[in-house]
TINUTI-606470 format. One record per residue: residue in three letters; x, y, z of N, C-alpha, C, CB in turn. Coordinates in pm, whole numbers, padded with zeros to 5 digits, always signed. Glycine has a CB too. Layout:
<atoms>
ALAXYZXYZXYZXYZ...
</atoms>
This chain:
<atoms>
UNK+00084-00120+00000+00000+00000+00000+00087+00125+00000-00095+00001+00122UNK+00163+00143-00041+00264+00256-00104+00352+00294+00040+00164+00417-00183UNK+00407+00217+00089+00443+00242+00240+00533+00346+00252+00505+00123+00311UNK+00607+00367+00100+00675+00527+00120+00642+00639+00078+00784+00545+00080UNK+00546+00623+00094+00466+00780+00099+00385+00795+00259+00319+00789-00052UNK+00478+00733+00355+00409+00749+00468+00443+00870+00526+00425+00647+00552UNK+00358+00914+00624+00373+01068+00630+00458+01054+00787+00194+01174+00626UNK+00452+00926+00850+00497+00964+00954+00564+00789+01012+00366+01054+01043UNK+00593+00732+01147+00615+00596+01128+00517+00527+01117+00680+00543+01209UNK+00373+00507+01222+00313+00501+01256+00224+00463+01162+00315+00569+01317UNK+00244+00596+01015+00155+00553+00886+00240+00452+00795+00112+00693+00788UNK+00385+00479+00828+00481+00326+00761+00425+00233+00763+00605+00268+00824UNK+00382+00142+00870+00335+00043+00905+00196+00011+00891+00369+00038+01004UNK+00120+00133+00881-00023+00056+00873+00004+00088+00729-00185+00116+00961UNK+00073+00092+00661+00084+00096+00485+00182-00046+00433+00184+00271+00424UNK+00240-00093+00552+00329-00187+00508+00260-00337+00515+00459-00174+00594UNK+00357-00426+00467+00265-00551+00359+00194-00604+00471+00367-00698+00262UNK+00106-00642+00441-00040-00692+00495-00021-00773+00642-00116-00809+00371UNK+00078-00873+00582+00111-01001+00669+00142-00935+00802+00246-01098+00610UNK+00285-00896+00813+00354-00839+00931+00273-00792+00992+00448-00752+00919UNK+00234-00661+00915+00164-00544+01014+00046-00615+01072+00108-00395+00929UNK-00043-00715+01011-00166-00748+01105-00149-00837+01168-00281-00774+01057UNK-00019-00959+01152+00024-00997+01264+00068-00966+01368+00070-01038+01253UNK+00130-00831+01354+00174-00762+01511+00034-00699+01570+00308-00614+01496UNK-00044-00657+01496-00155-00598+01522-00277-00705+01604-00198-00541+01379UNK-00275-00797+01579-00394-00886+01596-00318-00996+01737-00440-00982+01414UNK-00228-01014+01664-00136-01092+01760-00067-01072+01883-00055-01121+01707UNK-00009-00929+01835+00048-00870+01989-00015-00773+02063+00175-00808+01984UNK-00002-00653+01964-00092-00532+01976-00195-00588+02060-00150-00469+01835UNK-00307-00609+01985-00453-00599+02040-00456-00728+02210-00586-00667+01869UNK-00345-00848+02183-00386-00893+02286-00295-00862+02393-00413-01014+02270UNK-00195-00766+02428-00153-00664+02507-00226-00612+02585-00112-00582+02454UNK-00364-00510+02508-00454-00417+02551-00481-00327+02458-00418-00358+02658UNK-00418-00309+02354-00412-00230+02270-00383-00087+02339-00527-00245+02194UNK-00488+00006+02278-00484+00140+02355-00603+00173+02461-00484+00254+02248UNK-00651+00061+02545-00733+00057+02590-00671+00040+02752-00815-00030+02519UNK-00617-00040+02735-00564-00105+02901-00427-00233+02922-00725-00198+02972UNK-00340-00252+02976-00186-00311+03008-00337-00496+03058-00034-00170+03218UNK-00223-00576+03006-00295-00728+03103-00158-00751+03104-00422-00880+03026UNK-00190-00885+03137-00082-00991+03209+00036-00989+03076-00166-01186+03249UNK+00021-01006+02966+00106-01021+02892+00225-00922+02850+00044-01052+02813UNK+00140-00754+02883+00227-00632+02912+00371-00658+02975+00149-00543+03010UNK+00329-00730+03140+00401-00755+03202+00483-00869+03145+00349-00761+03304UNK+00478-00972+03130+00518-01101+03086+00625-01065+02973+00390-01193+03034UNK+00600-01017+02856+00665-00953+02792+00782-00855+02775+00609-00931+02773UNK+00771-00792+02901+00833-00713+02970+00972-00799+03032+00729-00656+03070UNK+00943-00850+03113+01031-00965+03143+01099-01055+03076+00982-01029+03197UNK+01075-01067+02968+01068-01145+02852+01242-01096+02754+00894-01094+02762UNK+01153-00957+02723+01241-00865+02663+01367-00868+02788+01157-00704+02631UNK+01343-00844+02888+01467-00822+03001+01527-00946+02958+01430-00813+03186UNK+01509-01050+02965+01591-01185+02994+01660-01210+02866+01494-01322+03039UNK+01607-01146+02725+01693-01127+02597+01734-01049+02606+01660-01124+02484UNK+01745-00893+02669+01888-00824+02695+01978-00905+02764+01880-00697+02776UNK+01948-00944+02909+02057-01010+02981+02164-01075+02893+01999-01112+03070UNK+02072-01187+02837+02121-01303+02744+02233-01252+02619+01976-01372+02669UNK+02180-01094+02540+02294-01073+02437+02400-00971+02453+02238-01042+02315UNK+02368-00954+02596+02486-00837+02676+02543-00882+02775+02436-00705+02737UNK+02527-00983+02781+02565-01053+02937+02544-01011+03057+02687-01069+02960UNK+02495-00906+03060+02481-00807+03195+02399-00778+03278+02492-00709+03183UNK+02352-00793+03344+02218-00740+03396+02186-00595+03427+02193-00802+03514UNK+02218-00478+03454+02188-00378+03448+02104-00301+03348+02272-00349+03463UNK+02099-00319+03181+02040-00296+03102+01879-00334+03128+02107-00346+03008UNK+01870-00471+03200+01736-00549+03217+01691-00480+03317+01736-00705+03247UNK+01781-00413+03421+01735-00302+03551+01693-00237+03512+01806-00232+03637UNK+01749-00190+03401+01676-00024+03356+01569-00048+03306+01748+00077+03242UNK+01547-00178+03211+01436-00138+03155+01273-00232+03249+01470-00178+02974UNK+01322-00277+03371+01205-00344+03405+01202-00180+03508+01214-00541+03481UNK+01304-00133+03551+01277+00016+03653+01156+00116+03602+01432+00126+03650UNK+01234+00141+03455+01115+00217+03344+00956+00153+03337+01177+00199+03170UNK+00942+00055+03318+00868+00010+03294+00763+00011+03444+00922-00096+03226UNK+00801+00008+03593+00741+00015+03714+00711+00125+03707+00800-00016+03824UNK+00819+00233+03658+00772+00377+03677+00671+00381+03647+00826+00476+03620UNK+00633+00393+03467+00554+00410+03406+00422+00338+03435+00603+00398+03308UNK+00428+00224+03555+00315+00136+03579+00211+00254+03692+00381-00037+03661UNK+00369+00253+03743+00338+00354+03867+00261+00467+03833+00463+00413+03931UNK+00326+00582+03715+00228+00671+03684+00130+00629+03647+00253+00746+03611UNK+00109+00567+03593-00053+00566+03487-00128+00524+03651-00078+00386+03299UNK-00102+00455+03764-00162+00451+03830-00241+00542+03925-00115+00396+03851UNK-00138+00625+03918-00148+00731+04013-00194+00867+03928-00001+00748+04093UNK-00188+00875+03803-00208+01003+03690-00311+00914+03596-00034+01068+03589UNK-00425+00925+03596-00532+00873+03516-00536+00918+03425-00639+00875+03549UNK-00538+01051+03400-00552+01138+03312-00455+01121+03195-00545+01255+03372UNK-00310+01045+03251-00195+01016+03175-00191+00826+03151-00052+01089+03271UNK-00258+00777+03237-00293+00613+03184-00313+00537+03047-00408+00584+03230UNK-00396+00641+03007-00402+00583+02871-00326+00598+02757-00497+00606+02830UNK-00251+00708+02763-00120+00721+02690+00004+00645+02699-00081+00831+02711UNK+00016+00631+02853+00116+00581+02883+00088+00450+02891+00169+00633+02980UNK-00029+00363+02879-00049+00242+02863-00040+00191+02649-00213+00228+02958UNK-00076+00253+02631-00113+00250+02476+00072+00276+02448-00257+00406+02405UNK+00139+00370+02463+00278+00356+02429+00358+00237+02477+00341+00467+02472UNK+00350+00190+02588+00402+00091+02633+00339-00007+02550+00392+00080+02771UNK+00245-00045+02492+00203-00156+02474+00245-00200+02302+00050-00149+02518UNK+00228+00004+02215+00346-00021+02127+00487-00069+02115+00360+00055+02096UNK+00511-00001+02221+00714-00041+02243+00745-00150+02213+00793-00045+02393UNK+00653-00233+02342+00693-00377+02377+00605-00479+02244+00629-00417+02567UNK+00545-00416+02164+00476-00488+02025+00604-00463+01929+00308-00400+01954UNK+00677-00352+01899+00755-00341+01800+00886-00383+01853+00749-00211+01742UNK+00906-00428+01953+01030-00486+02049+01046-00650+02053+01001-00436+02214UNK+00908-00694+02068+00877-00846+01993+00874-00845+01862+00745-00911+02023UNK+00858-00762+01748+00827-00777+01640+00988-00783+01568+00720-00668+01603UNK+01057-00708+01635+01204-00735+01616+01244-00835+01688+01288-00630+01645UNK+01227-00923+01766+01288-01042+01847+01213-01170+01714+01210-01051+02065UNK+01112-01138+01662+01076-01239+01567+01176-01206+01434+00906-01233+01533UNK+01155-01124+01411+01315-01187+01310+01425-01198+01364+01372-01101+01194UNK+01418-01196+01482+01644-01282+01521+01613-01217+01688+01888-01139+01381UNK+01697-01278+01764+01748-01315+01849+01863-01187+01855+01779-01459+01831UNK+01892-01095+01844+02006-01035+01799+01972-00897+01865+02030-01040+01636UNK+02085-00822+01901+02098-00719+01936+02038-00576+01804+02245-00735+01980UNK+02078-00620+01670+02007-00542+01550+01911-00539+01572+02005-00575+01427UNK+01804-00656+01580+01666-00662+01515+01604-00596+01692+01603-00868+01437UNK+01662-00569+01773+01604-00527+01884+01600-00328+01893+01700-00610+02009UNK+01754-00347+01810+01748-00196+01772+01625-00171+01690+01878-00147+01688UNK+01653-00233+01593+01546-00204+01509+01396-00177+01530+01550-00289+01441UNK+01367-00304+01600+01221-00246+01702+01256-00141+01752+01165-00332+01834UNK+01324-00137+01842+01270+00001+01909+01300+00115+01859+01307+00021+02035UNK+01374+00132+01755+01387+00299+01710+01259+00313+01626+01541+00346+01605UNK+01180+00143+01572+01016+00225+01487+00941+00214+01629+00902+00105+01314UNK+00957+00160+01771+00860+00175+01795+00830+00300+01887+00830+00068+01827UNK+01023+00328+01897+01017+00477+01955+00974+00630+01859+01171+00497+02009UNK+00945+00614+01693+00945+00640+01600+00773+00695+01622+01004+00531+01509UNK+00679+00568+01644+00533+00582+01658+00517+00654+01763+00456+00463+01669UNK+00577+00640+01889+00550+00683+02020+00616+00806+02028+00590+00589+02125UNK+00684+00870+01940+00700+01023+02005+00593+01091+01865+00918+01101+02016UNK+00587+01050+01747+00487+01118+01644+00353+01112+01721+00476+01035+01489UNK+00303+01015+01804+00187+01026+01852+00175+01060+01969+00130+00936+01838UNK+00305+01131+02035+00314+01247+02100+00293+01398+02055+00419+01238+02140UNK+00386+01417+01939+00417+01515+01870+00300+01543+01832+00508+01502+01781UNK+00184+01473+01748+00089+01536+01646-00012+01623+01753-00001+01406+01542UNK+00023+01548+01869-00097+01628+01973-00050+01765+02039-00138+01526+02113UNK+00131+01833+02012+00144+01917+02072+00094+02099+01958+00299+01875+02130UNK+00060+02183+01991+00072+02293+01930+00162+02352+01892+00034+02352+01970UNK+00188+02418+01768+00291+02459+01655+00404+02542+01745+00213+02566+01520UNK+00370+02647+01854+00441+02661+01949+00544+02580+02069+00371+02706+01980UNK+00495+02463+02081+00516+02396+02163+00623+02307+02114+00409+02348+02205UNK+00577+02262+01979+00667+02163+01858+00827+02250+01863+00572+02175+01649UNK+00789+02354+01862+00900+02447+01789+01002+02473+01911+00830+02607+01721UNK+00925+02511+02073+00969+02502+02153+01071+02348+02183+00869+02541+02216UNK+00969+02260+02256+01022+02109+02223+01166+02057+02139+00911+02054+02139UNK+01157+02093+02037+01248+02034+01916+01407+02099+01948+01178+02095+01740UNK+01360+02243+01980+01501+02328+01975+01577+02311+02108+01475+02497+01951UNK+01494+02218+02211+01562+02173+02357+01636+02072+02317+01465+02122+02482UNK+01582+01957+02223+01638+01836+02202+01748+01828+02169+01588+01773+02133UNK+01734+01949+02017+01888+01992+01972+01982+02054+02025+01894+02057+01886UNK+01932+02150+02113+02017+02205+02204+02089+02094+02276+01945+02293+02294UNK+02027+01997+02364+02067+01883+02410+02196+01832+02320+01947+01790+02410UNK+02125+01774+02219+02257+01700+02171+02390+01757+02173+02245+01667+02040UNK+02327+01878+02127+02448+01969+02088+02565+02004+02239+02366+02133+02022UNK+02492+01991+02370+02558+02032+02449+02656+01901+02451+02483+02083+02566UNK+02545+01819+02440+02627+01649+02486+02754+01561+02408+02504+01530+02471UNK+02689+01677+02270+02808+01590+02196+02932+01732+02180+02738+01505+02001UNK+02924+01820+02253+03022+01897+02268+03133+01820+02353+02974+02022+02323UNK+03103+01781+02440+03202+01684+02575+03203+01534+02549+03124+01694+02753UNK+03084+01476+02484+03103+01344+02459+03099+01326+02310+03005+01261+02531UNK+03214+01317+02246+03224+01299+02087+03155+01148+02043+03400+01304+02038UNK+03066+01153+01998+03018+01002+01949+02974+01022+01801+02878+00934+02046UNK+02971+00898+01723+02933+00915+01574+02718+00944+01604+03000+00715+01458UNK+02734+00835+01673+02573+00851+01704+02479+00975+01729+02552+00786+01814UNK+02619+01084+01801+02544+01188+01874+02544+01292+01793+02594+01227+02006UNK+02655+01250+01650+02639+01373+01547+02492+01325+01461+02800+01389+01426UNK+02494+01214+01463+02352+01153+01365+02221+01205+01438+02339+00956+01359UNK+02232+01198+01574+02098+01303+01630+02089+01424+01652+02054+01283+01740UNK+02209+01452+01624+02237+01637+01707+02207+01661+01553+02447+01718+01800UNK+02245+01579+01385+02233+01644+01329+02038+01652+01263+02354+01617+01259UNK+02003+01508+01257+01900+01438+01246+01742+01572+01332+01953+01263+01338UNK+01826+01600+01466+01720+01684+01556+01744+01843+01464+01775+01690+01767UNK+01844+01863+01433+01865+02002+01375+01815+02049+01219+02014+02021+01382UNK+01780+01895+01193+01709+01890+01039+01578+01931+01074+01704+01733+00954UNK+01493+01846+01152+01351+01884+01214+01302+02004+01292+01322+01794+01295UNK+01445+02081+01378+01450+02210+01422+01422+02305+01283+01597+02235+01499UNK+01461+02280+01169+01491+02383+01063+01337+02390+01037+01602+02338+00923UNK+01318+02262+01005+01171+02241+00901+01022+02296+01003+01146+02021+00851UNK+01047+02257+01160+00984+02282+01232+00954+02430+01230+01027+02229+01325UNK+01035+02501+01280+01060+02650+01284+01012+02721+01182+01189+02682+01289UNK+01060+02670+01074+01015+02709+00901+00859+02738+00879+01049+02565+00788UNK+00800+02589+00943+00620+02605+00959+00607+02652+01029+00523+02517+00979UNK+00668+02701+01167+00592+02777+01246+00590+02910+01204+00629+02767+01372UNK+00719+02937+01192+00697+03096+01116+00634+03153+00977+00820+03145+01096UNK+00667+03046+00840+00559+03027+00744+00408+03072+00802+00560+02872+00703UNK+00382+02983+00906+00212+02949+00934+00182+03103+01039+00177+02748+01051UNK+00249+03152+01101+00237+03293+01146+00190+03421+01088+00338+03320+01174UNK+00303+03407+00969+00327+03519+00855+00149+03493+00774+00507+03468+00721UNK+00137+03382+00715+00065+03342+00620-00095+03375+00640+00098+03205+00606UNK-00090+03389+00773-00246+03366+00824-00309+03289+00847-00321+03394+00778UNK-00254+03149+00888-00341+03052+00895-00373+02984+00731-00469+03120+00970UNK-00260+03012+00638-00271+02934+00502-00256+02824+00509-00196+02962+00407UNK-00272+02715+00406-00296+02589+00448-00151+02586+00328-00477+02501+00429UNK-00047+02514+00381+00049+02446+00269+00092+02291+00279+00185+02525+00268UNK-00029+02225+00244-00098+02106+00289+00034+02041+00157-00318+02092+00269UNK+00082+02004+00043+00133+01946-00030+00278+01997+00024+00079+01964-00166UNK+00300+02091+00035+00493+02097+00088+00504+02034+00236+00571+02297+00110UNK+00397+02028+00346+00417+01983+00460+00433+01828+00490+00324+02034+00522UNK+00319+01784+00320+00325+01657+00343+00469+01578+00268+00185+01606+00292UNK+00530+01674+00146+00628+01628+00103+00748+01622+00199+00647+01691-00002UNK+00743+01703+00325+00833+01763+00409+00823+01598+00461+00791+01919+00512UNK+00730+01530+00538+00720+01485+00585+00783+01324+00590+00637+01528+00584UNK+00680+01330+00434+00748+01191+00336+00883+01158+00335+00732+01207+00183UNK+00950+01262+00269+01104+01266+00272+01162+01242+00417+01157+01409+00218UNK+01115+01292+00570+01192+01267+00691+01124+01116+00726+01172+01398+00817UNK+01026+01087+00704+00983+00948+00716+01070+00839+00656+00855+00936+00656UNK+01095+00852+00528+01164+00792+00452+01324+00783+00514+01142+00859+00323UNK+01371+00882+00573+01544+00867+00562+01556+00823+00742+01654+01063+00502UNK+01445+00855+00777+01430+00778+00952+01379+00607+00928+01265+00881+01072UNK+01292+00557+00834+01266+00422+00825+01410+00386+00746+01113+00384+00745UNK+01467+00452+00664+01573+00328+00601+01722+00318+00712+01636+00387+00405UNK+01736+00462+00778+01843+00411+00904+01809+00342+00972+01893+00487+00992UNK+01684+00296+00982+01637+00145+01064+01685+00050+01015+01496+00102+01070UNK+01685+00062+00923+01706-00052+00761+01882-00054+00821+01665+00059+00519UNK+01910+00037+00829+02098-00032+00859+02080-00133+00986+02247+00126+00926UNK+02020-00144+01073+02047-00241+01193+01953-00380+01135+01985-00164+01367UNK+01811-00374+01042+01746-00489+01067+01871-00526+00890+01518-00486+01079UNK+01892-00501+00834+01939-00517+00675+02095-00590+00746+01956-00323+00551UNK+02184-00584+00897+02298-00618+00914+02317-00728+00932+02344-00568+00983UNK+02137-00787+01000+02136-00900+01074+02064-01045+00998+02062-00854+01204UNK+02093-00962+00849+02009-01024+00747+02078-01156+00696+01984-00922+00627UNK+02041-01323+00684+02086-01365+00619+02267-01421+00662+02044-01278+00531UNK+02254-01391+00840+02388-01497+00845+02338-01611+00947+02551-01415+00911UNK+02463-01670+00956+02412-01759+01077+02390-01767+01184+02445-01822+01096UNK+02291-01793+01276+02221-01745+01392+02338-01793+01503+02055-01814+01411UNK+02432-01865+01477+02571-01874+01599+02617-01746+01595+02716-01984+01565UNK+02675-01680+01489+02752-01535+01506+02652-01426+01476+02886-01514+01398UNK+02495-01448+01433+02447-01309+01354+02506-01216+01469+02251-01285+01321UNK+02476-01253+01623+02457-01162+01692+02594-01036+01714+02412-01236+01806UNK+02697-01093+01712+02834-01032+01702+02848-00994+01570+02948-01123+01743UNK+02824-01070+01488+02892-00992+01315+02755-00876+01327+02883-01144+01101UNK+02682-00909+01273+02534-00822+01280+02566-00656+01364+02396-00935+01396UNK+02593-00702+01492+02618-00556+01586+02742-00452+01510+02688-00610+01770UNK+02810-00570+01471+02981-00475+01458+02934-00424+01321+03175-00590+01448UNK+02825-00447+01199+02824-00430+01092+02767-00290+01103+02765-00531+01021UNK+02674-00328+01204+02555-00206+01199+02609-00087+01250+02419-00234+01290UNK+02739-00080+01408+02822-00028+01455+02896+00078+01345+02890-00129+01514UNK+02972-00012+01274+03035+00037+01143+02961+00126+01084+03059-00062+01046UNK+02860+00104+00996+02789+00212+00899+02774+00326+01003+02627+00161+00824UNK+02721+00342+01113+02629+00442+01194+02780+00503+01206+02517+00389+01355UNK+02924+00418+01250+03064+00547+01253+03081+00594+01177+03193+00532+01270UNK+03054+00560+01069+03061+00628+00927+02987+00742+00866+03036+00540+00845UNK+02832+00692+00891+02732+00813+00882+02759+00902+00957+02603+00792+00908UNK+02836+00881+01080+02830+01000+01197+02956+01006+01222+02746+00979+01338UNK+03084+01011+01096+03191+01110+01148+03202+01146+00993+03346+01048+01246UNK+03324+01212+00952+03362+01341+00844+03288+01243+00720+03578+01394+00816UNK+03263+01337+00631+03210+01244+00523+03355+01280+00422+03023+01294+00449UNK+03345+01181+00339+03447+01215+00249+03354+01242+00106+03571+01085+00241UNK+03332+01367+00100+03245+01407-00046+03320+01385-00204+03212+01584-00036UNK+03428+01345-00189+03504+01339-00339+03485+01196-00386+03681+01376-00333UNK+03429+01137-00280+03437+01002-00383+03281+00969-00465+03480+00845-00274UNK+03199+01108-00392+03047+01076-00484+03019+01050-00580+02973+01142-00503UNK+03143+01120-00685+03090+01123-00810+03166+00995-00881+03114+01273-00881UNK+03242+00934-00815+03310+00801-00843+03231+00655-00815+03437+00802-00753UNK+03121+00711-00705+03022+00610-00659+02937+00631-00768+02952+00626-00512UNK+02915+00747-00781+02780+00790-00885+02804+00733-01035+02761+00977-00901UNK+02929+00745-01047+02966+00686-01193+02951+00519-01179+03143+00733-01243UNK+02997+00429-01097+03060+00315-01049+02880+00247-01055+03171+00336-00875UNK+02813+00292-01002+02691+00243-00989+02603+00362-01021+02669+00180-00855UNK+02610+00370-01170+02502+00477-01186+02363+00394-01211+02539+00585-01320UNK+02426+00236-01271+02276+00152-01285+02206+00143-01155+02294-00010-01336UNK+02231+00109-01071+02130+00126-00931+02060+00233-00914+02196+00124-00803UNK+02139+00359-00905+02072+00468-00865+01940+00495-00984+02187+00591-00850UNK+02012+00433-01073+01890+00431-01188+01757+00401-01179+01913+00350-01279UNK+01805+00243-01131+01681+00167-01134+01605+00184-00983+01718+00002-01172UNK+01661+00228-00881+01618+00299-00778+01517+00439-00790+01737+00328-00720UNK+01559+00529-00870+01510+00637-00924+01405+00578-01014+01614+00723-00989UNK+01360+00494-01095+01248+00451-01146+01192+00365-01074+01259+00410-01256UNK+01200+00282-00942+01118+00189-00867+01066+00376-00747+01245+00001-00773UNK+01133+00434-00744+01107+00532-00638+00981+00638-00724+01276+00623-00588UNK+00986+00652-00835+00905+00730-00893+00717+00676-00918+00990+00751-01024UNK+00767+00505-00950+00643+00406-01004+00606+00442-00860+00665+00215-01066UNK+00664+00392-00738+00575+00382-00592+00523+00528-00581+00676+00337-00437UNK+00558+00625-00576+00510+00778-00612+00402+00790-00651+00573+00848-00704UNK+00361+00699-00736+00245+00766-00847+00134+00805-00763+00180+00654-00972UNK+00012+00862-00838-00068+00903-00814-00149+00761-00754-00105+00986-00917UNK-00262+00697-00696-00333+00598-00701-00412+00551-00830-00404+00618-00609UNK-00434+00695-00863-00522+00663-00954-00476+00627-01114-00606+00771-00947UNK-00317+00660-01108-00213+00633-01266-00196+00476-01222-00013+00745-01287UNK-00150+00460-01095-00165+00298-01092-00280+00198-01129-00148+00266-00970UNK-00362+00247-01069-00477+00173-01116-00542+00138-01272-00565+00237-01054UNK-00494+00269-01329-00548+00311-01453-00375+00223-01553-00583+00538-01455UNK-00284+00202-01490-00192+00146-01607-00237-00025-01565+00016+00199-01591UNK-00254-00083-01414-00324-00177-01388-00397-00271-01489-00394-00129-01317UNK-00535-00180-01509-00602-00219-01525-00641-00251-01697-00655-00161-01444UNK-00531-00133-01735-00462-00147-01886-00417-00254-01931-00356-00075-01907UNK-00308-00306-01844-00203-00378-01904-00304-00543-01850-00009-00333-01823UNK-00390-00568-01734-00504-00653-01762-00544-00709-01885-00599-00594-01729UNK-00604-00547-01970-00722-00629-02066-00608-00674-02198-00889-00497-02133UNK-00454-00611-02182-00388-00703-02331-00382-00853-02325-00221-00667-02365UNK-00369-00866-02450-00339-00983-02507-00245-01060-02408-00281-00959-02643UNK-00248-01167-02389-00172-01255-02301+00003-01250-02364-00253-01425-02308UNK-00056-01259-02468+00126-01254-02540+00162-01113-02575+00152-01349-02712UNK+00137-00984-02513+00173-00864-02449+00229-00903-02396+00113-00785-02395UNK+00144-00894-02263+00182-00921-02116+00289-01036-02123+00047-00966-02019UNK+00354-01118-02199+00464-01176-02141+00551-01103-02219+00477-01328-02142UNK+00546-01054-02321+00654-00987-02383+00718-00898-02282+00610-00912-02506UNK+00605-00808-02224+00678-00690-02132+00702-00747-01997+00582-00548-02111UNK+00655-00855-01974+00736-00858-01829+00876-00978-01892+00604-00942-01659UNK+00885-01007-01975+01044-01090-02015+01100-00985-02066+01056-01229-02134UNK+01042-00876-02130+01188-00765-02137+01192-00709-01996+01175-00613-02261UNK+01080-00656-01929+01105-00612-01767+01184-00681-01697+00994-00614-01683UNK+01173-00803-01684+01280-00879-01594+01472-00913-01709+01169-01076-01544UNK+01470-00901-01825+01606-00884-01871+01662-00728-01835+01606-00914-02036UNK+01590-00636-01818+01631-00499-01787+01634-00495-01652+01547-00390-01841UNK+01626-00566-01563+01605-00567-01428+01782-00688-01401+01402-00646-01381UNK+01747-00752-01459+01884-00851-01468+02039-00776-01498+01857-00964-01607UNK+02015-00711-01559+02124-00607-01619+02173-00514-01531+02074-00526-01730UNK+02098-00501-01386+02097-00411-01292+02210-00513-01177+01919-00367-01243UNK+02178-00651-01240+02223-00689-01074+02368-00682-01055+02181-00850-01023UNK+02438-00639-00953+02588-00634-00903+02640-00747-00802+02609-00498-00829UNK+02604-00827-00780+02619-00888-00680+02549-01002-00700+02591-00821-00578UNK+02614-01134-00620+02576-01245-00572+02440-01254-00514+02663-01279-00491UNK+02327-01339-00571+02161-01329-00483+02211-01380-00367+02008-01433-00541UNK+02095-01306-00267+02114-01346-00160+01979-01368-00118+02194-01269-00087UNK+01953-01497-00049+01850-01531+00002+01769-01465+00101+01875-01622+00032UNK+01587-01441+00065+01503-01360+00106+01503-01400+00305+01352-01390+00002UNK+01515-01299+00321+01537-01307+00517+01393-01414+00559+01507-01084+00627UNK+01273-01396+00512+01173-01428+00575+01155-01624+00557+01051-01323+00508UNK+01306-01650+00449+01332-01815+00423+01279-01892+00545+01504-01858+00404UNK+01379-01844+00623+01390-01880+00738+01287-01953+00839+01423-01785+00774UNK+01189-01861+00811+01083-01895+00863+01016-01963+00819+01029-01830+00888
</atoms>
């Protein structure tokens, strides 16, 4: 269902392929509590997740923190009603997109991976509820934050958020003052393109931790997998070396190619899809194989690399 044109994470997923998403939905989600109320499995789960940190860190302190968090948060909603249902409904995401990464691997990646979409849903469905003031306020603390933190603590990670928060400070600020000046104008197509595009480059850096743990063997995924994913994120987050772009760009201009035409087809309108659909339907049968045996020789011509077997084999 065109999952990259999602406007936010939250819409990633209820756009993404059928299977997954209503298995986490039906399966975990809803028998959690959904956004209604925490049961036994909240908890259970909870514990659950602790005993697979222990297990791929060796440590127990990580499992402190997160069964501590988790009392807190039991604690408030108990005591703050008014805040219960938020704070029950986020928790019940976390720990859904936290299992949903423990079902593809056992691994320290696929745990990242949950939780940066499920921390992804849970601050947008914070965010959409705050006012344009508040957003603008909010955002420029965060960055400020990083910025103080990664002044004294140099990390690749902390330039990827200090820079990541300072992208959303720009765009944030931009609408608030745009939407000031304007009068209350509606710039409903640039906000949503704004959006698409930060959706998009926040779901595929997910894609570096679940894409590391892809396809080795479940004795080492967990060590090769971490150090792979480790790697790219030092890379994204120290000096870039800009001279070799146009050597990449030349070297693999067929990808970016055929990337740039799979990125444009998912783009379309609904209604150009439907309408070339329903076209290429009523031809002749010996059309339709002509163009998909030249489609797949022009698709062949693209490949660089050794196939590698689809992750979901496995299962």
């Amino acid at each position: 269902n065109s999952p990259y044109k999602a406007t936010n994470p939250g819409d990633f997923w209820k756009r993404w392929h059928i299977s997954l998403s209503t298995w986490l939905r039906d399966y975990l989600y809803i028998p959690l509590g959904g956004n209604r109320k925490s049961s036994f499995g909240t908890y259970f789960f909870v514990a659950v997740i602790s005993l697979f940190v222990i297990m791929l860190s060796g440590r127990i302190w990580p499992a402190v923190v997160i069964c501590l968090l988790a009392i807190t948060l039991f604690v408030v909603a108990y005591y703050a009603p008014k805040l219960r249902k938020n704070i029950i409904t986020n928790l019940n995401l976390m720990v859904t997109m936290l299992l949903g990464g423990l079902w593809h691997g056992a691994s320290w990646n696929f745990m990242i991976w949950g939780g940066l979409n499920g921390s992804g849903i849970v601050f947008y469905k914070t965010w959409k509820k705050l006012q344009s003031v508040h957003k603008a306020i909010l955002v420029f603390c965060i960055f400020l934050s990083f910025l103080i933190i990664n002044t004294f603590l140099k990390a690749p990670w902390l330039n990827i958020a200090m820079v990541w928060s300072g992208i959303i400070l720009f765009g944030t600020w931009l609408g608030f003052i745009v939407g000031r000046l304007s009068n209350g104008k509606s710039f409903y197509y640039s906000n949503r393109a704004w959006s698409i595009l930060l959706t998009f480059v926040f779901i595929s850096f997910t894609r570096l931790f679940f894409r590391s743990g892809s396809n080795l063997d479940p004795a080492e995924s967990n060590r090769i997998a971490i150090q792979t994913a480790s790697s790219m994120v030092h890379q994204i987050g120290s000096s870039w070396n800009t001279s070799i772009i146009p050597q990449i760009v030349s070297e693999y201009w067929k990808v970016f190619l055929l990337f740039a035409i799979g990125m444009i087809i998912h783009w379309l309108p609904s209604k150009t899809k439907q309408w070339y659909r329903v076209n290429f339907a009523v031809m002749p049968q010996y059309v339709q194989l002509a163009a998909v045996v030249a489609v797949v020789f022009v698709i062949y011509q693209f490949i660089t690399a050794e196939l590698q077997a689809f992750i979901y084999f496995q299962f």
